[in-house]
C-alpha positions as CSV (number, residue, x, y, z in Angstrom):
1,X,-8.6,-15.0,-29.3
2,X,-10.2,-13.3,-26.2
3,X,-8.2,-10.2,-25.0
4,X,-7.4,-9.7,-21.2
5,X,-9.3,-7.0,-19.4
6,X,-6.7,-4.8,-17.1
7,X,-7.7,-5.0,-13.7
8,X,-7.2,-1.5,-12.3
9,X,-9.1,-1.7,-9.0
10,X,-7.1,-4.9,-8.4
11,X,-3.8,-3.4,-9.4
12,X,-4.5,0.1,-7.4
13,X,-5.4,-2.0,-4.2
14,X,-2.3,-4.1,-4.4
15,X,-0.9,-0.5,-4.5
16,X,-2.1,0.4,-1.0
17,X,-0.7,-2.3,0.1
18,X,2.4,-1.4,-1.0
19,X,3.3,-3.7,-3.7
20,X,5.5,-2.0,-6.2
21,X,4.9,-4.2,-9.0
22,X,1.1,-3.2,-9.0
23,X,2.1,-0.2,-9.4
24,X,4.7,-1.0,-12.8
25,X,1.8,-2.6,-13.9
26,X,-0.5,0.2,-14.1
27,X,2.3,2.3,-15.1
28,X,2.8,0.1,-18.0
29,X,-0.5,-0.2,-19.4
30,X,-1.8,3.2,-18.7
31,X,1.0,5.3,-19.1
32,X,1.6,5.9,-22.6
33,X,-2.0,7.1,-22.7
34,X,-1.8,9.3,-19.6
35,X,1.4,11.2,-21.4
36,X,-0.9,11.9,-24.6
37,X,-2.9,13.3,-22.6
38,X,-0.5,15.5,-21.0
39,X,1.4,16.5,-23.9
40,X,-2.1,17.4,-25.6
41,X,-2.0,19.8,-22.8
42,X,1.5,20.8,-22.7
43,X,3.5,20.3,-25.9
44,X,6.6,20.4,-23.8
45,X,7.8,16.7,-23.1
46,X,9.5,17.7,-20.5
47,X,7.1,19.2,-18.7
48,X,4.6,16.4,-19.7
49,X,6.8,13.5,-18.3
50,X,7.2,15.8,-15.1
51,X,3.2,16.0,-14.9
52,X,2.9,12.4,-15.4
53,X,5.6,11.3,-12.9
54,X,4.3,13.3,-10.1
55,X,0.9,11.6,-10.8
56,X,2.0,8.2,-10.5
57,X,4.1,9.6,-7.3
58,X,0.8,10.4,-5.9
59,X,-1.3,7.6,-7.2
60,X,1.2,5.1,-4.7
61,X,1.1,7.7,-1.9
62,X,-2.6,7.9,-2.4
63,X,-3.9,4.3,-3.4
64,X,-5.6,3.7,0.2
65,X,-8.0,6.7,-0.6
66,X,-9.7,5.2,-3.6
67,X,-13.1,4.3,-2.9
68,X,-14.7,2.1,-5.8
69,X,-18.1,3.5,-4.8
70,X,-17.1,7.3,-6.1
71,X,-15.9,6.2,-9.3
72,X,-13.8,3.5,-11.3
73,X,-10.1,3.1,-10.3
74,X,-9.0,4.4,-13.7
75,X,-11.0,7.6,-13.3
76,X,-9.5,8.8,-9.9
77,X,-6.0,7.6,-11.4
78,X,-6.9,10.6,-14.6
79,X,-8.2,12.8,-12.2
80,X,-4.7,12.6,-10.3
81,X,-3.2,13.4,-13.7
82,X,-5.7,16.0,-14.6
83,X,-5.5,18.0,-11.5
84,X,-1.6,17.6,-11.3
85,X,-1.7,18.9,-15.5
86,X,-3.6,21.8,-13.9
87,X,-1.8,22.7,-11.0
88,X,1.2,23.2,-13.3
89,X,-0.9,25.3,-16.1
90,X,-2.5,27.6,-13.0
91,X,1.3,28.3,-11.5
92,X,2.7,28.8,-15.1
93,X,-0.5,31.2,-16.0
94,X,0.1,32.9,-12.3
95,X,4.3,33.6,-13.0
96,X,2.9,35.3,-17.0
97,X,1.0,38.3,-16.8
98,X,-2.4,38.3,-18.4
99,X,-3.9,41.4,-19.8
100,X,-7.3,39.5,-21.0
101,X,-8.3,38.5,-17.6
102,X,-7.7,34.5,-18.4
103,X,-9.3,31.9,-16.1
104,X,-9.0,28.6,-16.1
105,X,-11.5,26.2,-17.1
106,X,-12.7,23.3,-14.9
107,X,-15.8,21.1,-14.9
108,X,-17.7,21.7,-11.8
109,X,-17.7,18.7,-9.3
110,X,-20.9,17.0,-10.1
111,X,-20.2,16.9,-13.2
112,X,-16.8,15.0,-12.9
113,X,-18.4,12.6,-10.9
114,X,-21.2,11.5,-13.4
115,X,-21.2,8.4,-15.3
116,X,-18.7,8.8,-18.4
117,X,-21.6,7.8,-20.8
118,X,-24.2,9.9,-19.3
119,X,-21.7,12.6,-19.8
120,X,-20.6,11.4,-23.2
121,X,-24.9,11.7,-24.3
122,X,-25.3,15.3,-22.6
123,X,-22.1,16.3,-24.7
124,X,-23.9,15.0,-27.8
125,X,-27.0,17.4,-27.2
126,X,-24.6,20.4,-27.1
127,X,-24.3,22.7,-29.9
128,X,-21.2,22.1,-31.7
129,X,-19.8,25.3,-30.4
130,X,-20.7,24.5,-26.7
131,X,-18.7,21.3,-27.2
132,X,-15.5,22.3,-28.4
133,X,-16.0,24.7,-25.2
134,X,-16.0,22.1,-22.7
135,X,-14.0,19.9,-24.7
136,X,-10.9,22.5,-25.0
137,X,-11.5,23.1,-21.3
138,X,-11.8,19.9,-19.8
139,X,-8.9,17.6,-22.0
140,X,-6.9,20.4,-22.9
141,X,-6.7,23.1,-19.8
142,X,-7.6,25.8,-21.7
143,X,-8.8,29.0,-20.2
144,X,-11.5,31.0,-21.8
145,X,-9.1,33.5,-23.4
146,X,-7.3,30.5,-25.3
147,X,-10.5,29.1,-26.4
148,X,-11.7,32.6,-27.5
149,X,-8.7,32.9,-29.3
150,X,-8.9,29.5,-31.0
151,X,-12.6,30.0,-31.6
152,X,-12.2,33.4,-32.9
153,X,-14.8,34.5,-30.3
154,X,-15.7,36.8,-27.7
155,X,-14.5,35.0,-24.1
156,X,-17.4,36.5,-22.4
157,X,-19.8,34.8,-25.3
158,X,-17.9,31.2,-24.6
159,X,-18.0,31.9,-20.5
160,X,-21.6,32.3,-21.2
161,X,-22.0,28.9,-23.3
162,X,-19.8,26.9,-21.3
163,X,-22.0,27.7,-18.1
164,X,-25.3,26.9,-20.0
165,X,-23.8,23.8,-21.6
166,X,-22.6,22.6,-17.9
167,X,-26.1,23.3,-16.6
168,X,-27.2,21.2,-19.1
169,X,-24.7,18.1,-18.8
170,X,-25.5,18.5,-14.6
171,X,-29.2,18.3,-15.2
172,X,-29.0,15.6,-17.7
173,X,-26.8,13.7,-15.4
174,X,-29.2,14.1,-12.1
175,X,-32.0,12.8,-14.2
């Protein structure tokens, strides 16, 4: 039995032409995947559906500025989702006061726009340590003091690894 492959370039340009079943459609395959996502970064449902609802508001206000040749259609949709998820963490770290100096993690811009499996290689050349790091950072939101703390290590130490390891994943993804 051969499975259908989702069509999210298709689905996303029938977006920005304003067809609103495109859009069900991607909301109904991708959804339930985007919202794991979320609640792996906020175990608050709530707060997950509202992150995942004001991405797929912006995906259909948006879905005219997707360009194929920056990425696949899936990827900008995630990074929609992922800079909507962070948005929320950076105003909900701003309104709590932080004694340890917390800063948000983020992977640097030429590293978001590699290839997944070039990234997916440079991850498997990191030290174990190095990739929980990014790992935590990147999927999860984390900022250095909550990886330190989950870690049970020095922040300054992981800052210091996590910028090594991203040199690393940028020069292996130039190459």
């Amino acid at each position: 039995m051969t499975a259908l492959v989702f069509n999210y370039e298709a689905q996303l340009t029938s977006c920005a032409r304003g067809n609103q079943e495109a859009l069900q459609a991607i909301y109904q395959h991708e959804a339930p995947r985007m919202l794991a996502l979320c609640l792996k970064m906020f175990p608050e449902r709530a707060i997950a559906e509202e992150i995942l609802r004001e991405s797929f508001v912006l995906i259909w206000k948006h879905a005219e500025s997707y360009d194929r040749r920056l990425g696949p259609a899936r990827a900008w949709m995630y990074s929609i989702l992922r800079y909507r998820a962070m948005t929320r963490r950076r105003r909900s770290a701003a309104t709590l006061p932080s004694s340890d100096g917390a800063q948000a993690v983020s992977l640097p811009e030429s590293e978001r726009q590699g290839k997944p499996s070039l990234i997916l290689d440079g991850l498997a050349t990191l030290s174990p340590e190095q990739q929980q790091v990014i790992l935590q950072a990147y999927y999860r939101g984390n900022t250095y003091a909550e990886i330190a703390a989950s870690l049970r290590a020095p922040a300054h130490r992981l800052r210091a690894d996590a910028q090594k390891a991203l040199d690393q994943l940028r020069e292996r993804c130039q190459a």
